[in-house]
N, C-alpha and C positions, 0 to 999 in steps of 0.2 A: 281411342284410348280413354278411358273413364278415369283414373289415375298417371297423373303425371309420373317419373322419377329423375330426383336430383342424388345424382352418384358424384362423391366427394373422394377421390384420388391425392394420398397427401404424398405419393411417391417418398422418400426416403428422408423424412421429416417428421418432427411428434414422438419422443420417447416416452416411456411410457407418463411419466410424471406431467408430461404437455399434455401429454392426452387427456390424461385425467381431470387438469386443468379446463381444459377446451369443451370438454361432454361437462362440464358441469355449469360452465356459462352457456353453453349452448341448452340444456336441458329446462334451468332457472327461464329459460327467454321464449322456447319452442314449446307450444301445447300444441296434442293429436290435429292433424289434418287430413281427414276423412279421403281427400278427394288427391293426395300422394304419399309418394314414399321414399323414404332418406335411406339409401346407401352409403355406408363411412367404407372406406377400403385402407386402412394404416398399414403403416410400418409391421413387419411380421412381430417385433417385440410387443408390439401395442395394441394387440388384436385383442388377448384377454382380458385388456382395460378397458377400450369401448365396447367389446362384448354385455361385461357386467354392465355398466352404466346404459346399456338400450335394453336388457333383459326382460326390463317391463313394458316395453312398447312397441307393438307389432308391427307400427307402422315407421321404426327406426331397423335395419338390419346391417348387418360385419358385412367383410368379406376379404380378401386377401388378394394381396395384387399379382401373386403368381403360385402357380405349384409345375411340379414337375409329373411326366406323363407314368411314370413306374406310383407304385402303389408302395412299395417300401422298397428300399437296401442301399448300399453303400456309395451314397449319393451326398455328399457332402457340402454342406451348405445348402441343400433342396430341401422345399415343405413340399408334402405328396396331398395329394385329396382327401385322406384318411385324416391325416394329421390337419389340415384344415378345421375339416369338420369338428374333430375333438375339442378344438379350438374353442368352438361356438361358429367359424364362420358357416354363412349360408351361401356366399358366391363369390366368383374369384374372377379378377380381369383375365383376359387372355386376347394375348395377340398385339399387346401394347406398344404404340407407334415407338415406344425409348426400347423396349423386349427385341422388337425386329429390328432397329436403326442402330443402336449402341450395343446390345448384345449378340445379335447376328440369327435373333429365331427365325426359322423357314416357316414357309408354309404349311409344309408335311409337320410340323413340331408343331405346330399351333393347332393342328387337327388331333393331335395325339393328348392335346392337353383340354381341348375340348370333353375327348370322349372320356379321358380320366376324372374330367367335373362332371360328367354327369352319370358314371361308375361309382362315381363316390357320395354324392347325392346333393351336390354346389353346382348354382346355377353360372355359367358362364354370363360373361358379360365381354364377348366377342370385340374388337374393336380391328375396324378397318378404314384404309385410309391412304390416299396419294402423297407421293412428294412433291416439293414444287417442278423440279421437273420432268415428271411425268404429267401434273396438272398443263405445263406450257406446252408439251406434246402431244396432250389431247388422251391423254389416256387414263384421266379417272378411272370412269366406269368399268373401261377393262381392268384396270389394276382391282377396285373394289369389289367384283365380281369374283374375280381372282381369287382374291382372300375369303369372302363368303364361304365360294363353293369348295374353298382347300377345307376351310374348319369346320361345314356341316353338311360335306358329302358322304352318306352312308348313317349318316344319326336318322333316326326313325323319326319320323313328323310329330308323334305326341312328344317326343323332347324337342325339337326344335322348335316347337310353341312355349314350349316354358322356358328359354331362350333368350338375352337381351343383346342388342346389334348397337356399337356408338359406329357415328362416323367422325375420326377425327382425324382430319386433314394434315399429314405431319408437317406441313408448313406452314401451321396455325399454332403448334406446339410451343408453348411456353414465349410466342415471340410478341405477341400482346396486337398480334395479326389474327381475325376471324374470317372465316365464310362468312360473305352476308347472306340476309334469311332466306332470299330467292336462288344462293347458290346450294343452302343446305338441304332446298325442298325438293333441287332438281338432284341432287345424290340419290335423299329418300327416299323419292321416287323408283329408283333403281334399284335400290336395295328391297324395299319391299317386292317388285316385282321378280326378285331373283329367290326371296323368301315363300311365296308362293309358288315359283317351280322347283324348289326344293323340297316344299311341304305340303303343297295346295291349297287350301282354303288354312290350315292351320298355320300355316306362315304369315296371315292376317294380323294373328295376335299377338306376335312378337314386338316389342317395343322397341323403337330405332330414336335415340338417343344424337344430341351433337357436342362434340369434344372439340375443345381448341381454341384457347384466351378466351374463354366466358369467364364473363364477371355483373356487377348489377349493372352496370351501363346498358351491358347489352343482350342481356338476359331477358328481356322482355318480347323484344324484338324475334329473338330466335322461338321464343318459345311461340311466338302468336304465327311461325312461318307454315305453310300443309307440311304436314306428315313429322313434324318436330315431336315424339312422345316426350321429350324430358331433353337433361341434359348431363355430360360428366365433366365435372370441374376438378384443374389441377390447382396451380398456385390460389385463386382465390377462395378455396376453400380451406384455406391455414388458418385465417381470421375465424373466428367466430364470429362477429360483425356482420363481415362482408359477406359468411355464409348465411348468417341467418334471413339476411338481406335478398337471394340469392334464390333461395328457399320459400319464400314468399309472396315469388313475384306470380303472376298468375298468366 
């Protein structure tokens, strides 16, 4: 990976008036970094605010933390791909450890919401990931291959390359518990390997991402592990502080 990405998840936090607050001490503090690139994902009210305020910076992009698989109709309380993008976003999580755990998405609905982002012209930002007991039973990599090949079985390899993959451990999830960097290399490993025989050589250039209690403590650490391309933070990127912090590490 030549470009790192730090993907900033504020899950159901930041109205819009925070937000506006937050992009503007974050903006005052952060100048262009050539060599990555900042994903904000808000609140769906807060998307047109951090919209505007990264409008001038290429290397700032939106995105949306969920849409539903239909492209319009009587879906109530759903944003579709279409409505997204009008938005200004450019990508949208799918497949999120709280989507599948607390809302009850499948497999088959996470592929459905896959090929609706990239119908609609939003990069997905894929996210797969074990319980703990499935991790005590040995069955990661089956479970994370699982979910891979639910959500990009049948997409065509030039979109699977423009594709991003987190792995976050649902029982790493907000409990201030990480993978350490040799458990998130031996995932990667596996994911890249399953992205390749999904894509073949273009499965290469997918960026595999690690989710779950990153913060600056240990933000470095992860990011220096093989096959770490970036990483996606939930609670610690509320702060501006502790993002910018975050954001910086090398």
């Amino acid at each position: 990976m030549t470009n790192r990405i730090f993907a900033a998840n504020w899950k159901m936090n930041q109205a819009p008036a925070d937000a506006a607050a937050f992009m503007r001490t974050f903006l005052d503090q952060y100048a262009r970094h050539n060599d990555r690139r900042v994903l904000f994902f808000p609140s769906a009210v807060s998307v047109h605010v951090v919209e505007q305020a990264v409008k001038d910076r290429s290397d700032l992009e939106v995105g949306v933390q969920n849409i539903h698989w239909e492209d319009k109709g009587a879906f109530t309380g759903e944003t579709s791909g279409p409505l997204a993008r009008a938005a200004g976003a450019k990508h949208v999580l799918v497949g999120h450890s709280e989507r599948r755990h607390v809302f009850g998405e499948t497999d088959e609905e996470t592929g459905k919401k896959v090929a609706a982002a990239f119908r609609s012209g939003l990069t997905p930002l894929i996210c797969v990931g074990e319980t703990l007991e499935q991790r005590e039973a040995g069955k990661t990599i089956a479970v994370v291959k699982r979910q891979l090949k639910a959500a990009l079985e049948g997409v065509e390899a030039h979109d699977v390359a423009t594709a991003i993959v987190a792995y976050e451990p649902v029982w790493a999830i907000g409990t201030g518990k990480n993978a350490t960097p040799e458990d998130a290399s031996a995932v990667h490993v596996e994911v890249r390997a399953k992205l390749r025989k999904l894509a073949g050589e273009r499965g290469a250039a997918v960026p595999i991402l690690y989710g779950g209690s990153v913060n600056r403590s240990n933000v470095d650490a992860l990011l220096k592990a093989d096959g770490v391309d970036g990483v996606l933070v939930g609670g610690a990127s509320l702060d501006a502080e502790q993002w910018l912090a975050i954001i910086r590490s090398t």
